[in-house]
C-alpha positions in Angstrom: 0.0 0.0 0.0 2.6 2.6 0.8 4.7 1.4 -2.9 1.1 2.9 -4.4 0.6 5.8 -2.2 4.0 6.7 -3.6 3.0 6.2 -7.3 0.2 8.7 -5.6 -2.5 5.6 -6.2 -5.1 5.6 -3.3 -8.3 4.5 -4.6 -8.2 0.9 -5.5 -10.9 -1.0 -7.3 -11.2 -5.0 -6.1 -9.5 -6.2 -8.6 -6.5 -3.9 -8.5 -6.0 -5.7 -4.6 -6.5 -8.8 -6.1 -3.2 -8.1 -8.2 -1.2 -7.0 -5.0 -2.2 -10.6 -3.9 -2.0 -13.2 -6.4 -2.2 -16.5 -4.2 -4.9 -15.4 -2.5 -8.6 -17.7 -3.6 -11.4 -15.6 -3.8 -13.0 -16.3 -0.6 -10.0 -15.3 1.6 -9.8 -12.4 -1.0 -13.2 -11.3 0.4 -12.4 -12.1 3.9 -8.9 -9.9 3.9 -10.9 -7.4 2.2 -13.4 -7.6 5.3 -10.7 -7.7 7.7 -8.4 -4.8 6.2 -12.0 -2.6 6.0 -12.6 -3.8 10.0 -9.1 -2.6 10.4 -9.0 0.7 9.5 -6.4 0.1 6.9 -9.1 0.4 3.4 -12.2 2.4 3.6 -15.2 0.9 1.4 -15.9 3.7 -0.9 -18.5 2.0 -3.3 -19.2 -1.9 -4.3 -15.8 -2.6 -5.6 -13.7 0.0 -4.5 -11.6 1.2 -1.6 -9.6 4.2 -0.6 -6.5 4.2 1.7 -7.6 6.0 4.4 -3.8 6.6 5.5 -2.5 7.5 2.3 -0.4 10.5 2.2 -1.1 11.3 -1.5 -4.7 12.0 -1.1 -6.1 15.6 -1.1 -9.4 17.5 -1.6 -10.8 16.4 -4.8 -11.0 12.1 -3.0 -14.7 12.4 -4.6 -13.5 13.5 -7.7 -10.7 10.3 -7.9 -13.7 8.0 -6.2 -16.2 8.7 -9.3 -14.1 9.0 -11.8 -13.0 4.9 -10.5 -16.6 4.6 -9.9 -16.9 5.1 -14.1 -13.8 3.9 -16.2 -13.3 4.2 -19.7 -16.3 6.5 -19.6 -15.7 10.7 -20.0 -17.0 12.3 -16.9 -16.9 16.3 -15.9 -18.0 18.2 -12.9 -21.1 20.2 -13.8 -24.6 20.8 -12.7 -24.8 22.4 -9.0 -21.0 21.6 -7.7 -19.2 23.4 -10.7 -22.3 26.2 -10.3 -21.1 26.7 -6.8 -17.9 27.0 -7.1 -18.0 29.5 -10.1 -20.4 31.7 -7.2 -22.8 31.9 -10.1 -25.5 30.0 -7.3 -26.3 30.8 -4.2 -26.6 27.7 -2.4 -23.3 25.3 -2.1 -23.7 21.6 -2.3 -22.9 20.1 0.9 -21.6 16.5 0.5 -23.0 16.0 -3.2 -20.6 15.8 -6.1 -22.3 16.4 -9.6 -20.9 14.7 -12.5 -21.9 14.5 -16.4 -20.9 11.2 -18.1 -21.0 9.4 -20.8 -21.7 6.6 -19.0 -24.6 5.2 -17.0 -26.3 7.4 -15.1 -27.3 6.7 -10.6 -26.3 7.9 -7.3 -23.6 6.6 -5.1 -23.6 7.1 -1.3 -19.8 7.3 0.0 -17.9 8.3 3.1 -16.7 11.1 1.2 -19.9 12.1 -0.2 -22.9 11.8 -2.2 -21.9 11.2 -6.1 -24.5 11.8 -8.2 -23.8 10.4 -11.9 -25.5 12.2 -15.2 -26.1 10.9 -18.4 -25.0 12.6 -21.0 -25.3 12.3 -25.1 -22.8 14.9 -26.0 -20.0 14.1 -28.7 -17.2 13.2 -27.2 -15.3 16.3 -28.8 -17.9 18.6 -28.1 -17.7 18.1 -24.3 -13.6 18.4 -24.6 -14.2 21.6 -26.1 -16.7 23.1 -23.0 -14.8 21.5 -20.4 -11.5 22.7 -18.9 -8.9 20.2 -17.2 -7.6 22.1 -14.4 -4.1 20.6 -13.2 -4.0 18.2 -10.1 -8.0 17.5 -10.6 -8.8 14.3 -11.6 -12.0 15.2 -13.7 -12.3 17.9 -16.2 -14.5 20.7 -15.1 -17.6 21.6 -17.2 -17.3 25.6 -18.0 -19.8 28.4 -16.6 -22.1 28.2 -19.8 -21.5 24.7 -20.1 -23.0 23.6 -16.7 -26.1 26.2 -17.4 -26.9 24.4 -20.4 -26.1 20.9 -19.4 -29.1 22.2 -16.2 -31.4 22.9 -19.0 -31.1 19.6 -20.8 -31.4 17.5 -18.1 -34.7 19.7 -16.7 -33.0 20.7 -12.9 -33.9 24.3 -11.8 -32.1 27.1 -13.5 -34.0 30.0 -10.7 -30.7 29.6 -8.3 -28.0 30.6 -11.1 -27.2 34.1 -10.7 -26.9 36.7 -13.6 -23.1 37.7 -14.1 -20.0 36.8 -16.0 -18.2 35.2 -18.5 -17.2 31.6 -18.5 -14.1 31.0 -16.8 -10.6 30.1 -18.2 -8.6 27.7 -17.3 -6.4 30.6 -15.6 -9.3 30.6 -12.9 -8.6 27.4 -11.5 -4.6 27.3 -11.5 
């Protein structure tokens, strides 16, 4: 565990600890994976996937890394209400809720490090590179002001809370 917290790895899918322990039958598999959770030493983010609750590479955006392990191979932004907020362009900030646009499937997952709450989405893959922004150190791109106002409108959540003002940011806004 510390070889990946170096590598700067902390959320780990089931399958990635199977790797680390190759001898291991799947039933002992499950009951390490019990004990180690029982332990303290892996936290049980989602079905499948842990996070190394001692690992010194985490930082703020453990949500972010969570669903963007929660949906691989899939292209997923912040948007909606948590990107809103932290433009200031609504008034009200999401406590505990991470929303996320992706091409993937769509559903909410409770975790100790909040609630993520998945979007489907339609959009070409190149038209959602070009309204997103990938901020450095974040692990998901970030949808952009206008981007996150029309992504509320196509989806049908209320567009009363978004206040009137500005441009969209630039990727200088979140350096």
């Amino acid at each position: 565990m510390a070889e990946l917290d170096r590598m700067g790895i902390h959320v780990l899918a089931h399958r990635d600890i199977e790797k680390l322990f190759p001898d291991e039958g799947e039933k002992a598999m499950e009951k390490s994976l019990q004990r180690m959770v029982i332990d303290g030493v892996l936290v049980r983010a989602a079905r499948g996937l842990f996070v190394n609750p001692a690992a010194k590479s985490k930082n703020r955006w453990i949500a972010e890394e969570v669903a963007k392990a929660l949906r691989p191979g899939c292209l997923s932004y912040v948007s909606l209400e948590s990107i809103l907020s932290e433009y200031g362009a609504i008034s009200q900030i999401p406590v505990d809720r991470l929303t996320v646009m992706t091409t993937g499937r769509r559903g909410v997952h409770n975790t100790p490090f909040g609630t993520i709450e998945f979007t489907h989405t339609q959009r070409a893959r190149s038209d959602i590179l070009e309204h997103t922004l990938a901020p450095p150190g974040r692990p998901l791109r970030i949808a952009t002001r206008n981007t996150a106002i029309r992504d509320l409108r196509r989806v049908g959540r209320n567009t009363n809370l978004v206040l009137a003002d500005g441009d969209d940011a630039s990727e200088e806004d979140f350096k």
